[in-house]
Biopython code that builds the backbone (N, CA, C, O; Angstrom):
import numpy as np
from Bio.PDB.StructureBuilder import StructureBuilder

atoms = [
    (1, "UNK", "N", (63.071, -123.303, -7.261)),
    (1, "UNK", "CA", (62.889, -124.721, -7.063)),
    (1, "UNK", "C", (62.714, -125.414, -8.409)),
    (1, "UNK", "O", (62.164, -124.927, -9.396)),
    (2, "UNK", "N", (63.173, -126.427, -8.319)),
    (2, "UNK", "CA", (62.919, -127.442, -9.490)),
    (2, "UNK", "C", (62.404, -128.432, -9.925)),
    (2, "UNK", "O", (62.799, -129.393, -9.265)),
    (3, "UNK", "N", (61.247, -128.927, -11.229)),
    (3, "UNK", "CA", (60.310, -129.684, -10.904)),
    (3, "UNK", "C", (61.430, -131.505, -11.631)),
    (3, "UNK", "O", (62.595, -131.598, -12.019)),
    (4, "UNK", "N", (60.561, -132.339, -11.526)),
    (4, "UNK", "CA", (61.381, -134.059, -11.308)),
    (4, "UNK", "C", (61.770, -133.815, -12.664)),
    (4, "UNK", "O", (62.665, -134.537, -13.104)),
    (5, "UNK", "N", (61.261, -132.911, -13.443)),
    (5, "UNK", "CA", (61.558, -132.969, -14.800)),
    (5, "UNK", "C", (63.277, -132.768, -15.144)),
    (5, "UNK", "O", (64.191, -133.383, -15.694)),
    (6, "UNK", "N", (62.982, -131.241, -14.290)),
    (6, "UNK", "CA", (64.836, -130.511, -13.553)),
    (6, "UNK", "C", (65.592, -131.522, -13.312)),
    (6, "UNK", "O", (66.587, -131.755, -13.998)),
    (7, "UNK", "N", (65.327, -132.051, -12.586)),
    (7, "UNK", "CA", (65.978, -133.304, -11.885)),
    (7, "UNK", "C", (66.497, -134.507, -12.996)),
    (7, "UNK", "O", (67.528, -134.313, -13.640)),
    (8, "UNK", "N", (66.097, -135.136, -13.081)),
    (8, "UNK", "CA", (65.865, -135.624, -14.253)),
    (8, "UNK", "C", (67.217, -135.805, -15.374)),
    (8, "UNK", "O", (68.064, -136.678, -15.565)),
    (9, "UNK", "N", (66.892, -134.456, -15.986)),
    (9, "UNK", "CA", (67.628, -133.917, -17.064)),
    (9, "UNK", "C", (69.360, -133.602, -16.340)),
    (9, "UNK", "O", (70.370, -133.612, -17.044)),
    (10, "UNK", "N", (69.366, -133.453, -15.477)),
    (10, "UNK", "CA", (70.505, -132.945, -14.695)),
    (10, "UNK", "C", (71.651, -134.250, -14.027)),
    (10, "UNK", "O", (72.851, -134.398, -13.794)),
    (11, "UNK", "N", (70.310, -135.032, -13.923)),
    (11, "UNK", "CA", (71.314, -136.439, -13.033)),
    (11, "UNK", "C", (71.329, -137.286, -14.195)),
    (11, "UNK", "O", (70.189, -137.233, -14.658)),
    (12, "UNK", "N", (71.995, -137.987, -14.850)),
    (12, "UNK", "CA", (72.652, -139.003, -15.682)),
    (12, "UNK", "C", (71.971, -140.790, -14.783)),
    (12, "UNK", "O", (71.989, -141.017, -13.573)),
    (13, "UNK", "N", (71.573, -141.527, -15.647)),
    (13, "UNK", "CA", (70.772, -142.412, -15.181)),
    (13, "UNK", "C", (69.723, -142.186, -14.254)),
    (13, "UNK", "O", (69.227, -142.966, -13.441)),
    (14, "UNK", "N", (69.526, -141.298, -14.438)),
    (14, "UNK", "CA", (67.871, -141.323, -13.454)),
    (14, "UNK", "C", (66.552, -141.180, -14.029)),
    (14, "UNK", "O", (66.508, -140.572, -15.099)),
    (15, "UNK", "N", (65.981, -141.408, -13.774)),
    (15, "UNK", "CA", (64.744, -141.511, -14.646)),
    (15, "UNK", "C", (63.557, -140.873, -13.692)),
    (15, "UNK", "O", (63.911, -140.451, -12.591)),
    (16, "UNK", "N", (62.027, -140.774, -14.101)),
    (16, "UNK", "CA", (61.438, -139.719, -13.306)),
    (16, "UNK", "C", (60.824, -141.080, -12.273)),
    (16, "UNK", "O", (60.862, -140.777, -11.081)),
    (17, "UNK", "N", (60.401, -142.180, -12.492)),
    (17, "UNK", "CA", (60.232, -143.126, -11.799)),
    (17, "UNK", "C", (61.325, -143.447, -10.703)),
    (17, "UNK", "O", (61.194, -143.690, -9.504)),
    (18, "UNK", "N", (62.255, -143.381, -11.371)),
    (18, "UNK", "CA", (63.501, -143.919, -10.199)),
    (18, "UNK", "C", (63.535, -142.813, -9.069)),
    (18, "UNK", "O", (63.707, -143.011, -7.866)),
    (19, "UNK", "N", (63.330, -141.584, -9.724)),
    (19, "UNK", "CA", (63.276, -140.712, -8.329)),
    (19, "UNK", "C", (62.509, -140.745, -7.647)),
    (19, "UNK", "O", (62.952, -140.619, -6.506)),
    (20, "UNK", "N", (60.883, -140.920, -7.707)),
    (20, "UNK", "CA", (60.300, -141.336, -7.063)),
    (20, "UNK", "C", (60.116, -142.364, -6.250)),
    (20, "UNK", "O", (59.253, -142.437, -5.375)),
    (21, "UNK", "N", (61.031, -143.280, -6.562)),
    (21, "UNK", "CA", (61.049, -144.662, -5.556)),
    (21, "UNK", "C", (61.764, -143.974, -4.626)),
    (21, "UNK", "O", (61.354, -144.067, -3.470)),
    (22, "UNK", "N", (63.230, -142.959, -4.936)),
    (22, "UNK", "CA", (63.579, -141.973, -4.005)),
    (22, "UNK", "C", (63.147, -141.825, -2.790)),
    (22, "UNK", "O", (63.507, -142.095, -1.644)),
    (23, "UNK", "N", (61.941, -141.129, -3.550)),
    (23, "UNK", "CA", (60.985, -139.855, -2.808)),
    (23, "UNK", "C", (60.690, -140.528, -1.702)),
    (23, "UNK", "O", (61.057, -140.272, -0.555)),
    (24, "UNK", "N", (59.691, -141.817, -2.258)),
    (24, "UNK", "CA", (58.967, -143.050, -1.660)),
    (24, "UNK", "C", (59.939, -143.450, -0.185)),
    (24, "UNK", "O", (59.581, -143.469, 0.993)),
    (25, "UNK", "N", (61.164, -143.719, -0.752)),
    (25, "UNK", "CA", (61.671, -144.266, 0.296)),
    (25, "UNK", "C", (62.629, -143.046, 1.235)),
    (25, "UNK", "O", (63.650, -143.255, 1.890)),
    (26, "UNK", "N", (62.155, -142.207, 1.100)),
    (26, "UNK", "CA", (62.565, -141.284, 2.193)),
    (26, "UNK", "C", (64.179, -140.690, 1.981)),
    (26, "UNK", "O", (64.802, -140.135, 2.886)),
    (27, "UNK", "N", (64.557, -140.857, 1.004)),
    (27, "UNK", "CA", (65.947, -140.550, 0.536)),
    (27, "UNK", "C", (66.599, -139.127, -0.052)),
    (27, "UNK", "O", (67.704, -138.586, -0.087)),
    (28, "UNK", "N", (65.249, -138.858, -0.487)),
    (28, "UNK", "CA", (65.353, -137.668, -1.091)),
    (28, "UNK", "C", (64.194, -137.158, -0.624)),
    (28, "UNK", "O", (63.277, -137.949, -0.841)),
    (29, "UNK", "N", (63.722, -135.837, 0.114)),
    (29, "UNK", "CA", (62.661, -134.992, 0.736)),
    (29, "UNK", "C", (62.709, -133.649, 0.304)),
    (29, "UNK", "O", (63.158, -132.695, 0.939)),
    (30, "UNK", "N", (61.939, -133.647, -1.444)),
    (30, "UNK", "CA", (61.626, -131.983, -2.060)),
    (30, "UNK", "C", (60.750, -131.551, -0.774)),
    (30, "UNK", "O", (60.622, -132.063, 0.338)),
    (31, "UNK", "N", (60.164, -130.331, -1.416)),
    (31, "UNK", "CA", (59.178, -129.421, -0.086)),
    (31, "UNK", "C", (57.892, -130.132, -1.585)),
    (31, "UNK", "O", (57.820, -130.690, -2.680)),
    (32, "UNK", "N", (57.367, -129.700, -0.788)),
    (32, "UNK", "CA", (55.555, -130.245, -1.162)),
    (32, "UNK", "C", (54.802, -129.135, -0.875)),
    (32, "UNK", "O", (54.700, -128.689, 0.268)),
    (33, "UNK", "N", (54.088, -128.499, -2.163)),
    (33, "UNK", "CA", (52.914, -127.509, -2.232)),
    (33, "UNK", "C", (52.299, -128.143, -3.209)),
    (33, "UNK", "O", (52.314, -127.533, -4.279)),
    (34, "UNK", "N", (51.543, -129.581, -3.198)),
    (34, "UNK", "CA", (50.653, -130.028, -4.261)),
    (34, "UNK", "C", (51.984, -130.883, -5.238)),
    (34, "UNK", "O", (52.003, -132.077, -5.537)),
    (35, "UNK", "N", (53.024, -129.812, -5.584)),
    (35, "UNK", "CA", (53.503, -130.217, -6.807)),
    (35, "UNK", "C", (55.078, -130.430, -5.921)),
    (35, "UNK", "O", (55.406, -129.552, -5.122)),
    (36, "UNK", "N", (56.184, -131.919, -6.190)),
    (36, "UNK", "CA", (57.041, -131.827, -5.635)),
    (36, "UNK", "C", (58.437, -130.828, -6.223)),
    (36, "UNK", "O", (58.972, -130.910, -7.329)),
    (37, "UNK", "N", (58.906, -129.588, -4.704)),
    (37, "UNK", "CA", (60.126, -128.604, -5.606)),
    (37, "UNK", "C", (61.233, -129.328, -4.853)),
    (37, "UNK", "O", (61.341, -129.630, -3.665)),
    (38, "UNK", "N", (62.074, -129.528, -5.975)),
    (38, "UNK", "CA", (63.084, -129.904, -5.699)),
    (38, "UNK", "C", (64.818, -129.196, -5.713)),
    (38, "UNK", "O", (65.407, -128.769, -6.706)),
    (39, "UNK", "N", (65.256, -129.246, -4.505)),
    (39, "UNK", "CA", (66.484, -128.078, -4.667)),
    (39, "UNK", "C", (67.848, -128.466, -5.346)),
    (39, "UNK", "O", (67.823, -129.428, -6.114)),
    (40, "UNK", "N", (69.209, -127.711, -5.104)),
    (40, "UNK", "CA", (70.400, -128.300, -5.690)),
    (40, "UNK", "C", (70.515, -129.266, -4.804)),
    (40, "UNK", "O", (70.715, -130.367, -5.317)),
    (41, "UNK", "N", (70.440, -129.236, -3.276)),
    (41, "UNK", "CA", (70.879, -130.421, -2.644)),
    (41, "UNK", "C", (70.123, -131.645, -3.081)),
    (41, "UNK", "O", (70.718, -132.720, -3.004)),
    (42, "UNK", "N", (68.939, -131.622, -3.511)),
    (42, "UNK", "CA", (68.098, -132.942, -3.900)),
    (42, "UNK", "C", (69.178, -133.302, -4.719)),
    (42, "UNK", "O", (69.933, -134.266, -4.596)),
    (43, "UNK", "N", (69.165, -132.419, -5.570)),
    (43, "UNK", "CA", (70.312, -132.887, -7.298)),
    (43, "UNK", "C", (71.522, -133.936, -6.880)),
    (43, "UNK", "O", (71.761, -135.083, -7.259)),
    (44, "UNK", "N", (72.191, -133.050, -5.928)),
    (44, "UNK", "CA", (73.503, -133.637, -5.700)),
    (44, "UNK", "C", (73.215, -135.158, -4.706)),
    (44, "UNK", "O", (73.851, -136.200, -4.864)),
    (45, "UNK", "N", (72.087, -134.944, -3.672)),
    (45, "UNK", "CA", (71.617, -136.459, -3.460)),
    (45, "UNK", "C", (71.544, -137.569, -4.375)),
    (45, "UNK", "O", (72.149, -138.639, -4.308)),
    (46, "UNK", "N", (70.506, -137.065, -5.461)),
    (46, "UNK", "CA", (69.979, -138.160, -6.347)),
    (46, "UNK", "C", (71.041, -138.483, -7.135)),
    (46, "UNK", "O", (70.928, -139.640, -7.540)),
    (47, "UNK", "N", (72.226, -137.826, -7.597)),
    (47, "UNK", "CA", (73.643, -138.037, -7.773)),
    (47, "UNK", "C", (74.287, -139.092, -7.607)),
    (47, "UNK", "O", (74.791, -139.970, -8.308)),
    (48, "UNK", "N", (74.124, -138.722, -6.028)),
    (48, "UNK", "CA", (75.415, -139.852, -4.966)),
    (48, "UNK", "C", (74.396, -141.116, -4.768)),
    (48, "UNK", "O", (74.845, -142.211, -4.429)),
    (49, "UNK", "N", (73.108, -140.922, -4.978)),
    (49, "UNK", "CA", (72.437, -141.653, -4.878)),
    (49, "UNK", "C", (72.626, -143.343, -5.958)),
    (49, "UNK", "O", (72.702, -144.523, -5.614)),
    (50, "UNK", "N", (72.643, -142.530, -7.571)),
    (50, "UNK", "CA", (72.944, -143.524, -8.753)),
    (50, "UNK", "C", (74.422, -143.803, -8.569)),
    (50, "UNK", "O", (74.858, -144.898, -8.924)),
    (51, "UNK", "N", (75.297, -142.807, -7.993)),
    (51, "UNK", "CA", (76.478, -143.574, -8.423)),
    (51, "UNK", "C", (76.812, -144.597, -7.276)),
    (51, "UNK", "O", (77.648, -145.458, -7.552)),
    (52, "UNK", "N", (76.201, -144.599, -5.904)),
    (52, "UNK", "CA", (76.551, -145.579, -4.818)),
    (52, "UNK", "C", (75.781, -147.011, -5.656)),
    (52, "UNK", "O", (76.333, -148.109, -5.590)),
    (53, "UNK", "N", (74.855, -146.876, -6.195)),
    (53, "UNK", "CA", (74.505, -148.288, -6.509)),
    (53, "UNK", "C", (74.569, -148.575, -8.103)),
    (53, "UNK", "O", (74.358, -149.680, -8.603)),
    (54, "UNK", "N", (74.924, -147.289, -8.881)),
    (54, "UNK", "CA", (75.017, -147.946, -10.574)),
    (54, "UNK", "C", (76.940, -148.221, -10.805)),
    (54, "UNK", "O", (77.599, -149.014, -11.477)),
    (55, "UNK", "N", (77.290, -147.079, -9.835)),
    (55, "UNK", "CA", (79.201, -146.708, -10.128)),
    (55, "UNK", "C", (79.421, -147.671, -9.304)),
    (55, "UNK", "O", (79.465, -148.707, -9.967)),
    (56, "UNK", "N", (79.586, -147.885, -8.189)),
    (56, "UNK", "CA", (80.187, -148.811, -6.709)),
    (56, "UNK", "C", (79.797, -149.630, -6.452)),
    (56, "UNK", "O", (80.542, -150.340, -5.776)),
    (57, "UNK", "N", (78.251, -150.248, -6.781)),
    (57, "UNK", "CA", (77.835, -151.645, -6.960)),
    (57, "UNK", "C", (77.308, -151.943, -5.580)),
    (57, "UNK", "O", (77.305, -153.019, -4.983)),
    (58, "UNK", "N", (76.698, -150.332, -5.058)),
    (58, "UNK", "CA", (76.333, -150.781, -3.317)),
    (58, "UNK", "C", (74.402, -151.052, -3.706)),
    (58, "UNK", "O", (73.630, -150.439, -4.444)),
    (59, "UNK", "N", (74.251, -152.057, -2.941)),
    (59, "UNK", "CA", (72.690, -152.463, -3.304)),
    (59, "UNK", "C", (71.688, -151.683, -2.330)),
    (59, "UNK", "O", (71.967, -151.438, -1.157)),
    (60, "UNK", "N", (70.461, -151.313, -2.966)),
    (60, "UNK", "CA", (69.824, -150.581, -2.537)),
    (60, "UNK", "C", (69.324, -150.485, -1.038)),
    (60, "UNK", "O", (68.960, -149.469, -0.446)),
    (61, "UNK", "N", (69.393, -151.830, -0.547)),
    (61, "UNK", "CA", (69.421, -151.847, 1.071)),
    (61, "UNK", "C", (70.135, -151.355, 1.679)),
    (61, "UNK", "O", (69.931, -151.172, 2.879)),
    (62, "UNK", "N", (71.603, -150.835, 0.853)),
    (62, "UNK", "CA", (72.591, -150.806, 1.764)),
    (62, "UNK", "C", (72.656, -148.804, 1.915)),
    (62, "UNK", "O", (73.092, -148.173, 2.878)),
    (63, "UNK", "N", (72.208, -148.373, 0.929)),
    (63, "UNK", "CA", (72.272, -146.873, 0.848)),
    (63, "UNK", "C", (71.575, -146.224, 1.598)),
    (63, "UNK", "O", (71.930, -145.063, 1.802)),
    (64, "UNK", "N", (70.471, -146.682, 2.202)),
    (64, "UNK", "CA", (69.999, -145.391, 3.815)),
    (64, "UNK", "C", (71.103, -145.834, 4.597)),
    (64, "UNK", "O", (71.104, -145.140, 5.614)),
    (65, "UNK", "N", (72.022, -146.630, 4.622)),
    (65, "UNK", "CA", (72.846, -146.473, 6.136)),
    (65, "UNK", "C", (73.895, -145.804, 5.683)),
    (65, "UNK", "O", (74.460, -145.163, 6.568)),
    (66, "UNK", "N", (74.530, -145.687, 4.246)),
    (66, "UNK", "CA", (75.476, -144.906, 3.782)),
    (66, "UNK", "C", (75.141, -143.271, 3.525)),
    (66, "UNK", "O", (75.947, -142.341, 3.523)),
    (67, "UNK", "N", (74.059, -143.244, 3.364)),
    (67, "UNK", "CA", (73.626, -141.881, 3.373)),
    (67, "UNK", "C", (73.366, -141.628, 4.859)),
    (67, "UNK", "O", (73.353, -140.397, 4.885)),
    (68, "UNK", "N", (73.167, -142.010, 6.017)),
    (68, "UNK", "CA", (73.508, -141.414, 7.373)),
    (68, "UNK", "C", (74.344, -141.341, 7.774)),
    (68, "UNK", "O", (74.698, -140.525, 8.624)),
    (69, "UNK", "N", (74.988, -142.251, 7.245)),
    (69, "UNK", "CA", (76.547, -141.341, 7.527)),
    (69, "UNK", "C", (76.973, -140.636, 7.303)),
    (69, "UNK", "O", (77.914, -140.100, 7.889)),
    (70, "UNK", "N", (76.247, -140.216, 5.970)),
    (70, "UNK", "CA", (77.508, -139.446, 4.924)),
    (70, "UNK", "C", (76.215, -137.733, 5.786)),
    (70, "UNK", "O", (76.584, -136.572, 5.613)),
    (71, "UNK", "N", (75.589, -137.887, 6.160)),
    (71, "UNK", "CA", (74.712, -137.017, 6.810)),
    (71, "UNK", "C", (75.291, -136.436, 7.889)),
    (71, "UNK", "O", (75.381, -135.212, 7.982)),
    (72, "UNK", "N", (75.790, -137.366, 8.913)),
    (72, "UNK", "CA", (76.388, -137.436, 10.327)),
    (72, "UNK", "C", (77.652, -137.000, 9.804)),
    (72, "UNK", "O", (78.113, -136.094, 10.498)),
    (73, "UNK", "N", (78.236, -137.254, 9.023)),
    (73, "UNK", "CA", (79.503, -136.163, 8.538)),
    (73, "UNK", "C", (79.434, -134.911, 8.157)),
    (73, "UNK", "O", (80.316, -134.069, 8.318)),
    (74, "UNK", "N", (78.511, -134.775, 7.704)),
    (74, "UNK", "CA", (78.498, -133.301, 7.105)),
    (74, "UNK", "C", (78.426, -132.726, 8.140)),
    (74, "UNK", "O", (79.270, -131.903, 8.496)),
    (75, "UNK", "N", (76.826, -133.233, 9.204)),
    (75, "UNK", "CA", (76.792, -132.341, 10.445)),
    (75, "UNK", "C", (77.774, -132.449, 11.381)),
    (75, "UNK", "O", (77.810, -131.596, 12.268)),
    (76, "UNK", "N", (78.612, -133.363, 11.361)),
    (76, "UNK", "CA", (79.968, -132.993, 12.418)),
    (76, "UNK", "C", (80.792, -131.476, 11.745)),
    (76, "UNK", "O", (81.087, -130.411, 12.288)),
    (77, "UNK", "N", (80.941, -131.905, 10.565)),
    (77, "UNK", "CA", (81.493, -130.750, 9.739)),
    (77, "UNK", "C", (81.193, -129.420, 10.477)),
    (77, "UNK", "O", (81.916, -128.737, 11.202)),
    (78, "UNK", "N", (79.623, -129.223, 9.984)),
    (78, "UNK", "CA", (79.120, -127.974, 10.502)),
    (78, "UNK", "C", (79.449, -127.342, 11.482)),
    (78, "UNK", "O", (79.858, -126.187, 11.603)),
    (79, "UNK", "N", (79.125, -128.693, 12.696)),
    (79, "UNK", "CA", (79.387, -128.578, 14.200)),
    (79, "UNK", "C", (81.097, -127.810, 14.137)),
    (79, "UNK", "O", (81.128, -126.654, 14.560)),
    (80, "UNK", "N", (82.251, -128.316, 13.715)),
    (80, "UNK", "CA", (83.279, -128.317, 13.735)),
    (80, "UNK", "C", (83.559, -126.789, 13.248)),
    (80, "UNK", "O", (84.489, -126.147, 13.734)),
    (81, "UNK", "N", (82.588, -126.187, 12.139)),
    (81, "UNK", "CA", (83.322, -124.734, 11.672)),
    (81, "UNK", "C", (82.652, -124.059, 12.765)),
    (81, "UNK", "O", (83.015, -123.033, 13.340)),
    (82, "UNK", "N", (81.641, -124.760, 12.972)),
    (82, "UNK", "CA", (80.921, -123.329, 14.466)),
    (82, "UNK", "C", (82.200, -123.182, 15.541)),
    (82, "UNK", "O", (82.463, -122.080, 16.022)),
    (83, "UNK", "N", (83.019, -124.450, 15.898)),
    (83, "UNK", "CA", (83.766, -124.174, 17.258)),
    (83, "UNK", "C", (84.660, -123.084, 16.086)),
    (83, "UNK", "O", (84.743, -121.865, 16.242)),
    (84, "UNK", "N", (85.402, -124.022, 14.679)),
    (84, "UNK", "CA", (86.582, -122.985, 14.594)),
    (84, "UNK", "C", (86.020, -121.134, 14.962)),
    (84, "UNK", "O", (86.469, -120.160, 15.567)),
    (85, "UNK", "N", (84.885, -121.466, 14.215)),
    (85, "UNK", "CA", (84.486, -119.594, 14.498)),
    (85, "UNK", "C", (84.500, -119.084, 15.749)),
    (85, "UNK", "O", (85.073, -118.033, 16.035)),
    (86, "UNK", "N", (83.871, -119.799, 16.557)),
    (86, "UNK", "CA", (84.376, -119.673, 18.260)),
    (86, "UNK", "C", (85.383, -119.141, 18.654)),
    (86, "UNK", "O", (85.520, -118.044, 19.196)),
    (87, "UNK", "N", (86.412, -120.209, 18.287)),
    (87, "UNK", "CA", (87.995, -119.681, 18.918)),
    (87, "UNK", "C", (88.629, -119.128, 18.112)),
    (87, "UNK", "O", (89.742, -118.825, 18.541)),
    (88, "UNK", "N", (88.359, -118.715, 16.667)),
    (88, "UNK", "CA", (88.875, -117.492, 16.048)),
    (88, "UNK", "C", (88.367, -115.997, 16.636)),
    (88, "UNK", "O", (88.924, -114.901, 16.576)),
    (89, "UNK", "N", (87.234, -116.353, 17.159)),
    (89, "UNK", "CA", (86.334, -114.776, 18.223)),
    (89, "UNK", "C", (86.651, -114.391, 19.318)),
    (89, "UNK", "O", (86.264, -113.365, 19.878)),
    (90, "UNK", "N", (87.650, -115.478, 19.849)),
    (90, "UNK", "CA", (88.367, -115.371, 21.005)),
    (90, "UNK", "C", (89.580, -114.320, 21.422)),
    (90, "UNK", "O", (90.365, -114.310, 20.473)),
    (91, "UNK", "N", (89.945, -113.617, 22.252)),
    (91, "UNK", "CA", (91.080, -112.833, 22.568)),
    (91, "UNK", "C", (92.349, -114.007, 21.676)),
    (91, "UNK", "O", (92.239, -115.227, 21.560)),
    (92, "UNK", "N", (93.432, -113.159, 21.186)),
    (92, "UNK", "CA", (94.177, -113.866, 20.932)),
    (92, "UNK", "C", (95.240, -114.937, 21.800)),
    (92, "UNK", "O", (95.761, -115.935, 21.303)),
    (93, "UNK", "N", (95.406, -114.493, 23.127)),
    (93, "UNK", "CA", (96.058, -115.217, 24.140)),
    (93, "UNK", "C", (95.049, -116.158, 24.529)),
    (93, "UNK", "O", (95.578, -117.202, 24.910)),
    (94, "UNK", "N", (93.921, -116.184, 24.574)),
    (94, "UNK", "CA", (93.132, -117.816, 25.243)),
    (94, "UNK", "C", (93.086, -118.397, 23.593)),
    (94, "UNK", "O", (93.440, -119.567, 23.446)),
    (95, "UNK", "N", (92.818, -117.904, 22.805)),
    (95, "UNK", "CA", (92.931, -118.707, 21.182)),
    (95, "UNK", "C", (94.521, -119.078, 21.466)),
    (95, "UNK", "O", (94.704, -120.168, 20.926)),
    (96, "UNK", "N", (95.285, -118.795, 21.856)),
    (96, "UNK", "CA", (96.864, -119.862, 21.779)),
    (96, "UNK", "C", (96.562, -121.054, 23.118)),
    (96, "UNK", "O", (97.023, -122.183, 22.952)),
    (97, "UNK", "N", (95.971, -120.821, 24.106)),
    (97, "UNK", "CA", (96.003, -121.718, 24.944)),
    (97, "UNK", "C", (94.911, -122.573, 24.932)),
    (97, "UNK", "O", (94.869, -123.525, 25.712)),
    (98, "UNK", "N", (93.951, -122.330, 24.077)),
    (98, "UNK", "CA", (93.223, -123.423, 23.398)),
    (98, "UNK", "C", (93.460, -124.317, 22.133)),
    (98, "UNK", "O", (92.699, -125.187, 21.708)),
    (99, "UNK", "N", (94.768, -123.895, 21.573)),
    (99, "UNK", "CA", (95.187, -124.057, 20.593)),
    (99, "UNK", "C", (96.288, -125.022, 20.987)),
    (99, "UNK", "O", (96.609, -125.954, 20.250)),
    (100, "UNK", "N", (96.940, -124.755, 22.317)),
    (100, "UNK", "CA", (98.033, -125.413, 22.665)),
    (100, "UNK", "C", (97.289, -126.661, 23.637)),
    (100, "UNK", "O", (97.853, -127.754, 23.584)),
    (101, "UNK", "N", (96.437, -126.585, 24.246)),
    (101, "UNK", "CA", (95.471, -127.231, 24.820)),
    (101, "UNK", "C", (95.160, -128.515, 23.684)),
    (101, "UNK", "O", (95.848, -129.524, 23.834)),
    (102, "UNK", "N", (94.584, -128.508, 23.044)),
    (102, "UNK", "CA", (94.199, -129.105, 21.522)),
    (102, "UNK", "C", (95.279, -129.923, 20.958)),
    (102, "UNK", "O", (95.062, -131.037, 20.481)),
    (103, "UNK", "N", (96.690, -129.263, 21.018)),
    (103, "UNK", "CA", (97.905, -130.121, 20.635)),
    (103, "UNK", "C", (98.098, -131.432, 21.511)),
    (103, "UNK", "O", (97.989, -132.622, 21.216)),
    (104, "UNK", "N", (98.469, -130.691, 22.867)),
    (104, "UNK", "CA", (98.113, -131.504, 24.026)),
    (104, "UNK", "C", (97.428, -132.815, 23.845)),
    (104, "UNK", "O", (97.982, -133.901, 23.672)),
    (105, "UNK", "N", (96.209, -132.581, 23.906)),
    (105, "UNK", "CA", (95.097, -133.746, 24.047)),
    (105, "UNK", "C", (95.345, -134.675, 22.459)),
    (105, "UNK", "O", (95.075, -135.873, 22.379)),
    (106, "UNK", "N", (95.867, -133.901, 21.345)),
    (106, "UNK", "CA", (96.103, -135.059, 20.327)),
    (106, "UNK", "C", (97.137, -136.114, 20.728)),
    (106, "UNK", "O", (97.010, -137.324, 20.535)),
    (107, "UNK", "N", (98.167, -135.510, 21.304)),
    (107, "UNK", "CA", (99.344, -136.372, 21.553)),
    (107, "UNK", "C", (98.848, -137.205, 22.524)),
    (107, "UNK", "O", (99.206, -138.343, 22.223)),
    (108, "UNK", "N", (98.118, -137.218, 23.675)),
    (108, "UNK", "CA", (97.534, -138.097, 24.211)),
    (108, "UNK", "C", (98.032, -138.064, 25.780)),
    (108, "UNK", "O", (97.584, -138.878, 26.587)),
]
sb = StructureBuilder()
sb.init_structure("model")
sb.init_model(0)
sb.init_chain("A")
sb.init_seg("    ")
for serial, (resi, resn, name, xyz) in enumerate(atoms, 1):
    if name == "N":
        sb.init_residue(resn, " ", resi, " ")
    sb.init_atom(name, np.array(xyz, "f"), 0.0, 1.0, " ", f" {name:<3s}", serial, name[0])
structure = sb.get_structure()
């Protein structure tokens, strides 16, 4: 784990205050034993975090609703490799008729 210092040094415009307004506002959630540890995913948050409002010019109100999304995507993601693993575990003849099934329903 890594302390705000880690952090810090790693993300480009961030400062140890700015992460803490972070913290504050629920954006970024290290684990807490007294002292806050912070992981790679914090990193890559506090990241997307400076560049949605220093790179793209999105204002700070607007980034908890862009970060639930961008949340609700990932976990569709997830959701999505669990089925592929599913029907790759499948006999190979119901994996084609779920497969052809699937074509089906795109075309409409």
């Amino acid at each position: 784990m890594l302390t705000e210092e880690d952090v810090v040094a790693r993300v480009s415009r961030l400062t140890v205050t700015r992460l803490r307004v972070f913290v504050s506002q629920g954006l970024i959630k290290p684990e807490e034993d007294g002292v806050p540890a912070y992981s790679e995913a914090d990193i890559a948050r506090a990241a997307l975090i400076c560049n949605l409002e220093d790179e793209m010019g999105f204002d700070e109100e607007d980034v908890p609703v862009l970060l639930n999304l961008i949340d609700q995507i990932h976990g569709l993601r997830s959701e999505l490799r669990g089925f592929v693993e599913v029907i790759d575990a499948l006999p190979p003849d119901v994996r084609t008729t779920v497969r052809l099934r699937i074509e089906q329903w795109r075309r409409g």
